[in-house]
PDB file as gemmi writes it, atoms N, CA and C in Angstrom:
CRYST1    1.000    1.000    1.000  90.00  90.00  90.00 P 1                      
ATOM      1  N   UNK A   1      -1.101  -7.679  -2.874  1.00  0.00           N  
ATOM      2  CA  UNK A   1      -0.372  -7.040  -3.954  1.00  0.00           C  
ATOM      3  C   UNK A   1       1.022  -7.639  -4.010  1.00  0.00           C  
ATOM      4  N   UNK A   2       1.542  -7.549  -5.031  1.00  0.00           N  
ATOM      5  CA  UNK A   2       3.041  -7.852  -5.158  1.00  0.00           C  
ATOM      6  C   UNK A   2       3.765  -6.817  -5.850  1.00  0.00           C  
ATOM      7  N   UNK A   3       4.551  -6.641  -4.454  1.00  0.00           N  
ATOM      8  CA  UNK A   3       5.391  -5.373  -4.655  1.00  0.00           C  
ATOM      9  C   UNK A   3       6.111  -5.757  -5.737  1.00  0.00           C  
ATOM     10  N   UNK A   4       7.037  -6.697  -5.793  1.00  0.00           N  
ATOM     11  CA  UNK A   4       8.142  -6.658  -6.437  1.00  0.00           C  
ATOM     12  C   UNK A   4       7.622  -6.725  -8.113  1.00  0.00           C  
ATOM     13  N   UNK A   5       6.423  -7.207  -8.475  1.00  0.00           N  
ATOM     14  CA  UNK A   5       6.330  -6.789  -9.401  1.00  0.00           C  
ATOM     15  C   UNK A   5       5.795  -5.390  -9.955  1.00  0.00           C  
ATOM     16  N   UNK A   6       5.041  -4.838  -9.085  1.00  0.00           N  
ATOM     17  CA  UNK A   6       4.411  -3.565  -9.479  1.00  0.00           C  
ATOM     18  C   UNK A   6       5.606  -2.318  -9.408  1.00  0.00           C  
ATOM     19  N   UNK A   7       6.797  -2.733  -9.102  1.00  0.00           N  
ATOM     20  CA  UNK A   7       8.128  -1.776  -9.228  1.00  0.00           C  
ATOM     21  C   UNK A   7       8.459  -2.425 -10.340  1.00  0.00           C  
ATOM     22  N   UNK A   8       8.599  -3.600 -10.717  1.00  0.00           N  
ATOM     23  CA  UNK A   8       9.128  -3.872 -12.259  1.00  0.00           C  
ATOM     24  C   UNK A   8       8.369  -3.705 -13.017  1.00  0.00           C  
ATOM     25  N   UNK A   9       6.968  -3.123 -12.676  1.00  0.00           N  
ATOM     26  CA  UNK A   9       6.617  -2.685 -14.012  1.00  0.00           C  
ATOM     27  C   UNK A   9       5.245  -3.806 -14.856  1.00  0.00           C  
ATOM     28  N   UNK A  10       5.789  -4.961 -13.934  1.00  0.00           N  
ATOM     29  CA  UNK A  10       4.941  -5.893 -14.477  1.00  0.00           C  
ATOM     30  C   UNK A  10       3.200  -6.256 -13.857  1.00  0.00           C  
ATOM     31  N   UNK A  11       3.352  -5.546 -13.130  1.00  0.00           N  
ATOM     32  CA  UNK A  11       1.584  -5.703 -12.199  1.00  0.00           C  
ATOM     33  C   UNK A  11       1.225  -3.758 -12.683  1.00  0.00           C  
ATOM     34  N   UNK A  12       0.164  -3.926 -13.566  1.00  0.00           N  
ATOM     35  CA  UNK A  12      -0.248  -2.422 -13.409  1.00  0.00           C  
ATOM     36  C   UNK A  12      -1.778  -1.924 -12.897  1.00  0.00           C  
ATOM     37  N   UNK A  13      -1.992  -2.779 -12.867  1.00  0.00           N  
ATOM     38  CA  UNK A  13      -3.498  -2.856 -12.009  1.00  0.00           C  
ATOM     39  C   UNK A  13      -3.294  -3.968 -10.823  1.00  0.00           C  
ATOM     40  N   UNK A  14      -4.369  -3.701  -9.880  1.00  0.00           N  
ATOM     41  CA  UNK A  14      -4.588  -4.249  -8.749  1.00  0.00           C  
ATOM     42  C   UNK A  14      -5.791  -5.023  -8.864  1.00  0.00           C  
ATOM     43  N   UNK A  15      -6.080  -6.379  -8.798  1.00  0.00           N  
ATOM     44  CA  UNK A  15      -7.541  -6.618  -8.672  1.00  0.00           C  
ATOM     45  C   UNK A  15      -8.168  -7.424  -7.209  1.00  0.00           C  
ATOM     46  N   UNK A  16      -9.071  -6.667  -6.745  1.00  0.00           N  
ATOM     47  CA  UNK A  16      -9.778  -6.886  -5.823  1.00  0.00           C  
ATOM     48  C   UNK A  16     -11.466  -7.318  -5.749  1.00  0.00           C  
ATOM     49  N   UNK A  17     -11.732  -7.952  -5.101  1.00  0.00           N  
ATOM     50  CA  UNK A  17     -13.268  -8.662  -4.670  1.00  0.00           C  
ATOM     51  C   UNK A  17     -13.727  -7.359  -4.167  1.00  0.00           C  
ATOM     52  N   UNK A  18     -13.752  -6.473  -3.732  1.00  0.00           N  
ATOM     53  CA  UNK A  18     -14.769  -4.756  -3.562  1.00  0.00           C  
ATOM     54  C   UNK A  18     -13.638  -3.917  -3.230  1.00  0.00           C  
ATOM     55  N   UNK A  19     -14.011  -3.037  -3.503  1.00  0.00           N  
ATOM     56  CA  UNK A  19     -12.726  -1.295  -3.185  1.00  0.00           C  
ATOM     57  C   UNK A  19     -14.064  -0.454  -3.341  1.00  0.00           C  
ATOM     58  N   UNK A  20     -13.421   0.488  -3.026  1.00  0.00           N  
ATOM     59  CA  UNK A  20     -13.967   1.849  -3.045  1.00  0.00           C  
ATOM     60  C   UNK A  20     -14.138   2.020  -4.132  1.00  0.00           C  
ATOM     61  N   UNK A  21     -15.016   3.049  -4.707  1.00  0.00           N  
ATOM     62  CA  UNK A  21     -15.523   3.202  -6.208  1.00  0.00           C  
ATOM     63  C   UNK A  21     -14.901   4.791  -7.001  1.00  0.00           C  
ATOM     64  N   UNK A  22     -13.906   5.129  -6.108  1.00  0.00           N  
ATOM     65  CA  UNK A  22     -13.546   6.174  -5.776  1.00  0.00           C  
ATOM     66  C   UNK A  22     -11.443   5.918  -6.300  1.00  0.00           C  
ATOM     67  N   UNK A  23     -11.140   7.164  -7.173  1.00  0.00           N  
ATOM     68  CA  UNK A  23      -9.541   7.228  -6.799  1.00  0.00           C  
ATOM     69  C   UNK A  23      -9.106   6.855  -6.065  1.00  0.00           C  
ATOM     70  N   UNK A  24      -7.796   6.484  -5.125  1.00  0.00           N  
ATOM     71  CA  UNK A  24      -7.044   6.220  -4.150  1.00  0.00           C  
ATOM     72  C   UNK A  24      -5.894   6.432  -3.590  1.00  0.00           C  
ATOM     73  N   UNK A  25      -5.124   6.511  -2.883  1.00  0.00           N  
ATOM     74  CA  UNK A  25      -4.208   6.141  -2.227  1.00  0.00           C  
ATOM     75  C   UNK A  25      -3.863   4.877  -1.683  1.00  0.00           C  
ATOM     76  N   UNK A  26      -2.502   3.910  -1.801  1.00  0.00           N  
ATOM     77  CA  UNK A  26      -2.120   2.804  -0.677  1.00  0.00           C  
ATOM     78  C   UNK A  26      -0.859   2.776  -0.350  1.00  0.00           C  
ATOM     79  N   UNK A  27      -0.756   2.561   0.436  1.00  0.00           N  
ATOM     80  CA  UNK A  27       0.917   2.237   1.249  1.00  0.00           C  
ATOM     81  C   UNK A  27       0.828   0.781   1.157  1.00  0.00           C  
ATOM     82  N   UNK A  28       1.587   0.551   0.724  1.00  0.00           N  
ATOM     83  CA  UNK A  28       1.465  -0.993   0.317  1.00  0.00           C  
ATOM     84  C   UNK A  28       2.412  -2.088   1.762  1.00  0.00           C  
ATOM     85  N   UNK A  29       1.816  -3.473   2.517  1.00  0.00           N  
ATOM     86  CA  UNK A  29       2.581  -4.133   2.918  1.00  0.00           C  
ATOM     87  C   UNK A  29       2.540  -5.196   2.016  1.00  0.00           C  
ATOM     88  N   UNK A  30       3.948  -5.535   2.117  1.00  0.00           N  
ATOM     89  CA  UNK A  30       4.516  -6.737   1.074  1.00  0.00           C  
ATOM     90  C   UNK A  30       4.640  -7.705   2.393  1.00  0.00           C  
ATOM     91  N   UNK A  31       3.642  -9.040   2.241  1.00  0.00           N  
ATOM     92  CA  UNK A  31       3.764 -10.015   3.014  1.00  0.00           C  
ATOM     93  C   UNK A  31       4.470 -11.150   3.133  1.00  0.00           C  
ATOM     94  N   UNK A  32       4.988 -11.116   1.711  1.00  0.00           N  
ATOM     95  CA  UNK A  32       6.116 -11.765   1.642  1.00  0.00           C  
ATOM     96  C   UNK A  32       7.384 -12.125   2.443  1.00  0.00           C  
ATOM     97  N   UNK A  33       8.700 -12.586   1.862  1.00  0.00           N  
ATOM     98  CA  UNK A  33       9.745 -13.505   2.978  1.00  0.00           C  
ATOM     99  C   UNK A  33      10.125 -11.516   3.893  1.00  0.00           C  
ATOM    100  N   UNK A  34       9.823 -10.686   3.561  1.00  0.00           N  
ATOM    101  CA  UNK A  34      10.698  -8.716   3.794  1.00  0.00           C  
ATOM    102  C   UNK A  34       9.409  -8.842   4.814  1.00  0.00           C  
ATOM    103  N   UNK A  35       7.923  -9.323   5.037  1.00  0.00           N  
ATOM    104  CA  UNK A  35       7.343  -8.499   5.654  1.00  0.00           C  
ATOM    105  C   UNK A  35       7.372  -7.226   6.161  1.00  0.00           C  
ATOM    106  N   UNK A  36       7.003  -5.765   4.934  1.00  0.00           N  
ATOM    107  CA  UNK A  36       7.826  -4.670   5.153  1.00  0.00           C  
ATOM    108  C   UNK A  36       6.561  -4.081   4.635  1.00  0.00           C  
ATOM    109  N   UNK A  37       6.627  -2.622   4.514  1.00  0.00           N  
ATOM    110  CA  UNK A  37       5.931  -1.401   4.041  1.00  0.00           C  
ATOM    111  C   UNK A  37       7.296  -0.469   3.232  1.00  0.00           C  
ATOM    112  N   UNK A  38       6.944  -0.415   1.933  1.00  0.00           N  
ATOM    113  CA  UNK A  38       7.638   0.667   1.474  1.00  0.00           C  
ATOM    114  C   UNK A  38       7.541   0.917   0.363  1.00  0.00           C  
ATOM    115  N   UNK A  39       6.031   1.078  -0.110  1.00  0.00           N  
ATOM    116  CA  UNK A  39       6.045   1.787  -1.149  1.00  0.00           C  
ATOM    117  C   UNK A  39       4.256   2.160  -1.181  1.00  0.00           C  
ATOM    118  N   UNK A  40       4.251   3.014  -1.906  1.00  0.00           N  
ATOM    119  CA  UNK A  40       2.615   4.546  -2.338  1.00  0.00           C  
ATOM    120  C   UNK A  40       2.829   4.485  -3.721  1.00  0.00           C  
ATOM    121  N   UNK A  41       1.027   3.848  -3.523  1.00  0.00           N  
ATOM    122  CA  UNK A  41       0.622   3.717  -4.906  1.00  0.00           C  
ATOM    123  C   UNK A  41      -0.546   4.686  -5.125  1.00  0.00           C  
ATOM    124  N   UNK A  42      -0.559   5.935  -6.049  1.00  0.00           N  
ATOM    125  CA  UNK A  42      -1.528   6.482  -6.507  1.00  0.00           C  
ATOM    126  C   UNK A  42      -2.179   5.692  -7.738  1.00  0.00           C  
ATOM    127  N   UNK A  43      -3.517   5.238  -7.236  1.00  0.00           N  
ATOM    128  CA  UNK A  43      -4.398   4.147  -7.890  1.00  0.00           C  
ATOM    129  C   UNK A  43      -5.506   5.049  -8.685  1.00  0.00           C  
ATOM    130  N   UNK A  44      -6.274   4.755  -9.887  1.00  0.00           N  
ATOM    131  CA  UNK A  44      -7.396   5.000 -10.931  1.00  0.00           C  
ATOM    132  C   UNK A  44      -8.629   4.734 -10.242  1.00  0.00           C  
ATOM    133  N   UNK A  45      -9.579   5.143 -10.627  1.00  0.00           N  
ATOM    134  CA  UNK A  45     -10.990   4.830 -10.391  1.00  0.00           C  
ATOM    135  C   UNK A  45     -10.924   3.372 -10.752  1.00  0.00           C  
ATOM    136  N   UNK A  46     -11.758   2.360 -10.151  1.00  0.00           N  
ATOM    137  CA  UNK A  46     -11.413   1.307 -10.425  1.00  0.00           C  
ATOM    138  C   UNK A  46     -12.671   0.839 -11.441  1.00  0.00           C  
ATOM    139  N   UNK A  47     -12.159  -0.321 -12.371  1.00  0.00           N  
ATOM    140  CA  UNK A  47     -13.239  -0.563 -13.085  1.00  0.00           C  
ATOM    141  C   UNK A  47     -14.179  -2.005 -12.775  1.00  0.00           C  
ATOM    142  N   UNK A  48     -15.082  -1.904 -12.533  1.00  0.00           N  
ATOM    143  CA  UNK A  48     -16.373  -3.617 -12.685  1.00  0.00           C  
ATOM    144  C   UNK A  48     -15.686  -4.408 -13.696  1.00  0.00           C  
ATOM    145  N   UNK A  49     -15.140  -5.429 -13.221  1.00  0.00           N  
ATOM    146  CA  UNK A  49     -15.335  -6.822 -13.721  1.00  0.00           C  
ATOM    147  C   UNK A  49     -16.289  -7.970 -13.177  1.00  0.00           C  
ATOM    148  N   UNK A  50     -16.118  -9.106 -13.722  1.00  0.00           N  
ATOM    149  CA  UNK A  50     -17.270 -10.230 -13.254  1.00  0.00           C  
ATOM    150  C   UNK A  50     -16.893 -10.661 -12.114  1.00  0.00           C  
ATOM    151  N   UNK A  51     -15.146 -10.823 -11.648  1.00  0.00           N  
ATOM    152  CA  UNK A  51     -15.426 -11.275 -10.233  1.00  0.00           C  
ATOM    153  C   UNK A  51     -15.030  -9.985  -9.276  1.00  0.00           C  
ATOM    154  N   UNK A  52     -14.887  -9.130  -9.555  1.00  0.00           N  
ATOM    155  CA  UNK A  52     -14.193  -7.879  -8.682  1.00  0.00           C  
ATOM    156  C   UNK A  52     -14.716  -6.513  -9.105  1.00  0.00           C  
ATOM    157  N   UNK A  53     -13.023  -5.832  -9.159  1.00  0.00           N  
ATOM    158  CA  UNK A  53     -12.166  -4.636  -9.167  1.00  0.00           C  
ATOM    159  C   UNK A  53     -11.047  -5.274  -9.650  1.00  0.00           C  
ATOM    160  N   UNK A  54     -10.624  -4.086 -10.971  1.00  0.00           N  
ATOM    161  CA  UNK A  54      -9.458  -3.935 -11.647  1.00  0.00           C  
ATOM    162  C   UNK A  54      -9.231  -2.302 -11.392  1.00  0.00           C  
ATOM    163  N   UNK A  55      -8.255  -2.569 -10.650  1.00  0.00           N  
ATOM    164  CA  UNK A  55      -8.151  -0.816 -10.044  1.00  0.00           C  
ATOM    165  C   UNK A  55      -6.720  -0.316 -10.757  1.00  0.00           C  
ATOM    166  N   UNK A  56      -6.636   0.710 -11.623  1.00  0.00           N  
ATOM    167  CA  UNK A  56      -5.317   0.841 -12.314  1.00  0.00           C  
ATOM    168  C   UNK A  56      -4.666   1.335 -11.437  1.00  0.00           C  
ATOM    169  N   UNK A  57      -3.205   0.990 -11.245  1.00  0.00           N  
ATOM    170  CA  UNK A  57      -1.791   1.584 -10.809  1.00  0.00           C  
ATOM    171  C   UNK A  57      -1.324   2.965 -11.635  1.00  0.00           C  
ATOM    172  N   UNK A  58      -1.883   4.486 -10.945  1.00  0.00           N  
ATOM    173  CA  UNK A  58      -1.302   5.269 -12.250  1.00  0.00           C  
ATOM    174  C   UNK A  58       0.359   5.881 -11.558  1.00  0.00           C  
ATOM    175  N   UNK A  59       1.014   5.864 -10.634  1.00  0.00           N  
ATOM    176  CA  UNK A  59       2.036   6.359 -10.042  1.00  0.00           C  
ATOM    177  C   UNK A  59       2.838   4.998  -9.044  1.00  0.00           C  
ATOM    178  N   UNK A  60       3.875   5.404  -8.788  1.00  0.00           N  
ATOM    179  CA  UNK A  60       4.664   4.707  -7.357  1.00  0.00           C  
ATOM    180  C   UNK A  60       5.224   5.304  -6.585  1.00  0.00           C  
ATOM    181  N   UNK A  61       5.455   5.427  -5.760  1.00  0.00           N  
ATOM    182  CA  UNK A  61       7.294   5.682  -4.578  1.00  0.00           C  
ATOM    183  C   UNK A  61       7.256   4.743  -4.230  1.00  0.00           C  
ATOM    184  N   UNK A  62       8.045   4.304  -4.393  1.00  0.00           N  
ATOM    185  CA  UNK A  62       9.370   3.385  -3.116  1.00  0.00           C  
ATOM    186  C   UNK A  62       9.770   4.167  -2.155  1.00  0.00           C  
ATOM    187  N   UNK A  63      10.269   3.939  -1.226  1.00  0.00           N  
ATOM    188  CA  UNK A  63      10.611   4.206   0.051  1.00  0.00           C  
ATOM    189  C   UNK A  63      11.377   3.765   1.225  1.00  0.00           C  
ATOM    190  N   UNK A  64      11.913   4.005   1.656  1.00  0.00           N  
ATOM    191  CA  UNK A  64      12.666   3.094   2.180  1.00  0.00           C  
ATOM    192  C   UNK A  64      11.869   2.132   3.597  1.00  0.00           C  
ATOM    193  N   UNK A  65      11.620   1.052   3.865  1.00  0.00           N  
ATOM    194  CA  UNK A  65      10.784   0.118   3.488  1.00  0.00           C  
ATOM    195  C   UNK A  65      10.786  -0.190   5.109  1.00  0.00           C  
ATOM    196  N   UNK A  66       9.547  -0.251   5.662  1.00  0.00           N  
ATOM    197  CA  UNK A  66      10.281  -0.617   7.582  1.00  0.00           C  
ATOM    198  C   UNK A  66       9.386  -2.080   7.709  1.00  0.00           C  
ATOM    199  N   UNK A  67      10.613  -2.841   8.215  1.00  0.00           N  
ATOM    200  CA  UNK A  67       9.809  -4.181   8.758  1.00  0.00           C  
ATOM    201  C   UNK A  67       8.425  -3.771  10.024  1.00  0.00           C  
ATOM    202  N   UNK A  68       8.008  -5.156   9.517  1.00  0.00           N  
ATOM    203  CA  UNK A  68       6.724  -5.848  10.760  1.00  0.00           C  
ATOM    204  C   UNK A  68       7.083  -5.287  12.019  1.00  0.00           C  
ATOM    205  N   UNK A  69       8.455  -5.865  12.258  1.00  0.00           N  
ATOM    206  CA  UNK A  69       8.912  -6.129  13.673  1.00  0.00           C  
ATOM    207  C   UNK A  69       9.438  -4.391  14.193  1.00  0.00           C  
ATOM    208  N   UNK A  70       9.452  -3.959  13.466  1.00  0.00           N  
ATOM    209  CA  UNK A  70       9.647  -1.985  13.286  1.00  0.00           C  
ATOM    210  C   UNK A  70       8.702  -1.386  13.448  1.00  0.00           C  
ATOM    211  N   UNK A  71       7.783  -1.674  12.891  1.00  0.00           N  
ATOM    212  CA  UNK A  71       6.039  -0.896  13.316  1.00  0.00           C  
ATOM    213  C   UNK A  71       5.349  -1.334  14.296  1.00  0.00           C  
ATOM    214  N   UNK A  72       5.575  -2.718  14.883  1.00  0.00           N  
ATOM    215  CA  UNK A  72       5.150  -3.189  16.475  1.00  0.00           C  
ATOM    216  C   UNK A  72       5.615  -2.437  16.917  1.00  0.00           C  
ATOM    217  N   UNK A  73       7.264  -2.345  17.133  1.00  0.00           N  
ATOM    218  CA  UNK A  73       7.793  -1.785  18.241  1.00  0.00           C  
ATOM    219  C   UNK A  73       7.020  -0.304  18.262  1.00  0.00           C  
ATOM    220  N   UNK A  74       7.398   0.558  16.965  1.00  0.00           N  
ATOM    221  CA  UNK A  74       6.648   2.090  17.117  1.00  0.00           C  
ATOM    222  C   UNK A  74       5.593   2.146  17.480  1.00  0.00           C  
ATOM    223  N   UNK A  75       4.961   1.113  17.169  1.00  0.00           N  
ATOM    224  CA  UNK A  75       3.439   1.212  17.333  1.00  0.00           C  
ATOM    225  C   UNK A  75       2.995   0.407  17.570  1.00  0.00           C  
ATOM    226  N   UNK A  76       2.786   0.092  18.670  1.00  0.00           N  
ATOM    227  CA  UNK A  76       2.505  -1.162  19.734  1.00  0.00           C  
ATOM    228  C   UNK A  76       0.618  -1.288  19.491  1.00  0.00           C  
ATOM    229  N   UNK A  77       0.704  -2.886  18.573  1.00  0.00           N  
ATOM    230  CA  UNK A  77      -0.855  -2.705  18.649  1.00  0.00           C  
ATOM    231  C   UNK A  77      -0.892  -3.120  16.912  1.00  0.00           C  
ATOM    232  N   UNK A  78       0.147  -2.537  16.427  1.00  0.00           N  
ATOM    233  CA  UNK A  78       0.113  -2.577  15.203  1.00  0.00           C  
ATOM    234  C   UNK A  78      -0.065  -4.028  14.778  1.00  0.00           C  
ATOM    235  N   UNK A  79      -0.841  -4.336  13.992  1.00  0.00           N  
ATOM    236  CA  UNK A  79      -0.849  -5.595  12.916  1.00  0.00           C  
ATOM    237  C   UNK A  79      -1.440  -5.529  11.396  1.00  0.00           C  
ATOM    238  N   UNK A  80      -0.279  -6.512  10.741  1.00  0.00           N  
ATOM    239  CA  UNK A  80      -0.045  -6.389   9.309  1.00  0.00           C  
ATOM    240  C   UNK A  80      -1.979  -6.733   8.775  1.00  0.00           C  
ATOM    241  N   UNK A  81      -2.377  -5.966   7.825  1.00  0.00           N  
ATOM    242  CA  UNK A  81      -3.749  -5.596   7.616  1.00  0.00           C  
ATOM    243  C   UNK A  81      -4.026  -7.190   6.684  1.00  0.00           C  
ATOM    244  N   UNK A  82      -4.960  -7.455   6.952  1.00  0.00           N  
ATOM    245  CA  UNK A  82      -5.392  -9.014   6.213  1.00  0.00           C  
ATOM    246  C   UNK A  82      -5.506  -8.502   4.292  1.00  0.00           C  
ATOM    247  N   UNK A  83      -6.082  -7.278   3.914  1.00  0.00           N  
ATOM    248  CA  UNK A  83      -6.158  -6.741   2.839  1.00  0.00           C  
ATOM    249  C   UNK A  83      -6.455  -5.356   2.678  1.00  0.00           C  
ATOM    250  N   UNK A  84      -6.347  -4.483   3.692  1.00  0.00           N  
ATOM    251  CA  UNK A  84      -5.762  -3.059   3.643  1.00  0.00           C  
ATOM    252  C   UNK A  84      -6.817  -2.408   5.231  1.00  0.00           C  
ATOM    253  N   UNK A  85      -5.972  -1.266   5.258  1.00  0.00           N  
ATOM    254  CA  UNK A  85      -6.807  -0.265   6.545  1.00  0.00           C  
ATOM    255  C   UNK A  85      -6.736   0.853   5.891  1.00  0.00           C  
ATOM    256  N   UNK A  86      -7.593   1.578   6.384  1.00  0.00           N  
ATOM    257  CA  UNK A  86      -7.309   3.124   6.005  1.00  0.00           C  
ATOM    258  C   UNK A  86      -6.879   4.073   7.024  1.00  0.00           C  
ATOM    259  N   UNK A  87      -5.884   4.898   6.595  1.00  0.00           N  
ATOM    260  CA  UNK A  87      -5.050   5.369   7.300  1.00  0.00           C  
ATOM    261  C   UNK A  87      -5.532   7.232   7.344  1.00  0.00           C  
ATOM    262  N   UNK A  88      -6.799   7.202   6.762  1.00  0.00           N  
ATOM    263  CA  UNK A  88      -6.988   8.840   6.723  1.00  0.00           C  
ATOM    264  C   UNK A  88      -7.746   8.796   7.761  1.00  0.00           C  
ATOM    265  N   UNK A  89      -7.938   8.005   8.962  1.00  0.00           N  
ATOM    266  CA  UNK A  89      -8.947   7.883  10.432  1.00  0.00           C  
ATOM    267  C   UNK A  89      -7.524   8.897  11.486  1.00  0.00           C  
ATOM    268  N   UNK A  90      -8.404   8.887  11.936  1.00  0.00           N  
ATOM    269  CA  UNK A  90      -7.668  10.070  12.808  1.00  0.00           C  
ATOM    270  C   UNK A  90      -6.452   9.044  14.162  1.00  0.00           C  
ATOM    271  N   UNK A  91      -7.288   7.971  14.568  1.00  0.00           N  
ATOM    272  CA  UNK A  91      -6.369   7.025  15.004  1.00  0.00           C  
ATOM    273  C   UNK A  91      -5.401   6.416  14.446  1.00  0.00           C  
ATOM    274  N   UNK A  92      -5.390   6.830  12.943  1.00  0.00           N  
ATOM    275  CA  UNK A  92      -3.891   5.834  12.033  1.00  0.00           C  
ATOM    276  C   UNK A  92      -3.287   7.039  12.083  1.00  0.00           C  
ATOM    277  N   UNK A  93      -3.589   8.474  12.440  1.00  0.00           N  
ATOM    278  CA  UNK A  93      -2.355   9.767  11.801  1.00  0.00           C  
ATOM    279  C   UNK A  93      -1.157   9.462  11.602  1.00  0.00           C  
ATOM    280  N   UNK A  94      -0.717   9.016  13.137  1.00  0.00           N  
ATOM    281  CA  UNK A  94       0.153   8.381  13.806  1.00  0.00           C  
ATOM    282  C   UNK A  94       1.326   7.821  12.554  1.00  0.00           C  
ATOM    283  N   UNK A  95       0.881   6.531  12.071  1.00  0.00           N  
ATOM    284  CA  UNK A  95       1.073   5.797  11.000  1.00  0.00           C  
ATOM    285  C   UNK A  95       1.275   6.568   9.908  1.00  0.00           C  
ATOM    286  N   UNK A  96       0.671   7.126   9.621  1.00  0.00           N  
ATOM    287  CA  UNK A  96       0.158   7.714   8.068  1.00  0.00           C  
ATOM    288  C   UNK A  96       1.219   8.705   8.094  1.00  0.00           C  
ATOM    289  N   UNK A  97       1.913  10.016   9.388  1.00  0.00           N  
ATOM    290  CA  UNK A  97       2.477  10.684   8.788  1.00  0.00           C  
ATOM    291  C   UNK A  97       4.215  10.067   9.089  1.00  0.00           C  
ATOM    292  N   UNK A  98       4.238   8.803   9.929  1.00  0.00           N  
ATOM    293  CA  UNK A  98       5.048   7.809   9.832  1.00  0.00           C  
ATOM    294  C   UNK A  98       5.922   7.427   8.498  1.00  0.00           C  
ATOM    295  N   UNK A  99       5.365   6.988   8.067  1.00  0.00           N  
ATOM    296  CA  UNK A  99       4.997   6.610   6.099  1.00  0.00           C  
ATOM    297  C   UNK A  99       5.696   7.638   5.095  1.00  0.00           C  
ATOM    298  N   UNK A 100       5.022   8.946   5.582  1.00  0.00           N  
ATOM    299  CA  UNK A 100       5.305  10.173   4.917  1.00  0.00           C  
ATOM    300  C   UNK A 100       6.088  10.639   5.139  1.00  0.00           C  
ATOM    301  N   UNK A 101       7.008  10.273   6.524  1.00  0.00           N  
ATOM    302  CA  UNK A 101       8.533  11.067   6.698  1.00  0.00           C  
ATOM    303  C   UNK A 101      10.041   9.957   6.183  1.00  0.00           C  
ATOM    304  N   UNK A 102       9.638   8.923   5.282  1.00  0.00           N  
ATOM    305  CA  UNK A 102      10.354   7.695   5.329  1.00  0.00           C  
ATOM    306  C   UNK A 102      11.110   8.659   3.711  1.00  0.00           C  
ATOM    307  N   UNK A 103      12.665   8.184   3.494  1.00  0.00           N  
ATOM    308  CA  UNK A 103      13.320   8.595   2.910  1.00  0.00           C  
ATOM    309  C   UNK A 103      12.826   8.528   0.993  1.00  0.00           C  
ATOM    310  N   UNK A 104      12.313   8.643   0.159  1.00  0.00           N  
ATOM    311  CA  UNK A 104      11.846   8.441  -1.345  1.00  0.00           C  
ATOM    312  C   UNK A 104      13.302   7.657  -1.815  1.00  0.00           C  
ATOM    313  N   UNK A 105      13.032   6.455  -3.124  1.00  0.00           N  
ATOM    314  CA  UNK A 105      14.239   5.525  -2.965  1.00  0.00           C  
ATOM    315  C   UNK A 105      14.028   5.643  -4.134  1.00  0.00           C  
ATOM    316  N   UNK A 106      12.815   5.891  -5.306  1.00  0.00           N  
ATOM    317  CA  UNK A 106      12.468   5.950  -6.245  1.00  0.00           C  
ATOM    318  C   UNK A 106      10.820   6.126  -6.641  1.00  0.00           C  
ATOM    319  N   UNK A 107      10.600   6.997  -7.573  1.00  0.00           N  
ATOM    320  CA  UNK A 107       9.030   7.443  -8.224  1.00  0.00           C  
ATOM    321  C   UNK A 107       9.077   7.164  -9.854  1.00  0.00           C  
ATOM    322  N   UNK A 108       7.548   6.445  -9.529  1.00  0.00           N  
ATOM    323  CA  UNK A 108       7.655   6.206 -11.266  1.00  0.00           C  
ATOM    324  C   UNK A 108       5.973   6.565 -11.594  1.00  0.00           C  
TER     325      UNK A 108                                                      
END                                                                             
């Protein structure tokens, strides 16, 4: 995903090779030059295309955003997800209510 555009407004769908067929939740890592986490995307049922998933973007927060090298340390073990984890397993809580105590910077 690319954060920096899906805060400007300019990425409003996500497209992926398989997702869940189901609404969503993501905490997004931006792998980019920030390698960071800081922003929740409430995502659409996603729709069939020919090579994927076009999954709509219907919400955001921003957040205030914690490096790579910030979630090792907390969480020793931690590594940046190749194209997502799910965090509603009882072994990510940890993480997940991590995420959820981080300061709101902006919602759209």
């Amino acid at each position: 995903m690319y954060a920096k555009k899906i805060i400007g407004g300019e990425q409003t769908v996500e497209h992926r090779k398989r997702f869940l067929h189901t609404s969503s939740q993501a905490i997004v890592y931006s792998s980019g030059i920030d390698k960071s986490v800081g922003l929740f995307l409430k995502l659409g049922i996603p729709v069939e295309v020919e090579d994927g998933y076009e999954i709509p973007i219907i919400s955001l927060t921003e957040f205030t955003s914690t490096s790579l090298d910030t979630l090792q340390q907390k969480f020793p073990g931690f590594k940046a997800p190749r194209s997502y984890i799910y965090l509603d397993r009882p072994d990510k809580k940890p993480l997940l209510d991590y995420f959820l105590r981080q300061a709101v910077k902006k919602e759209i």
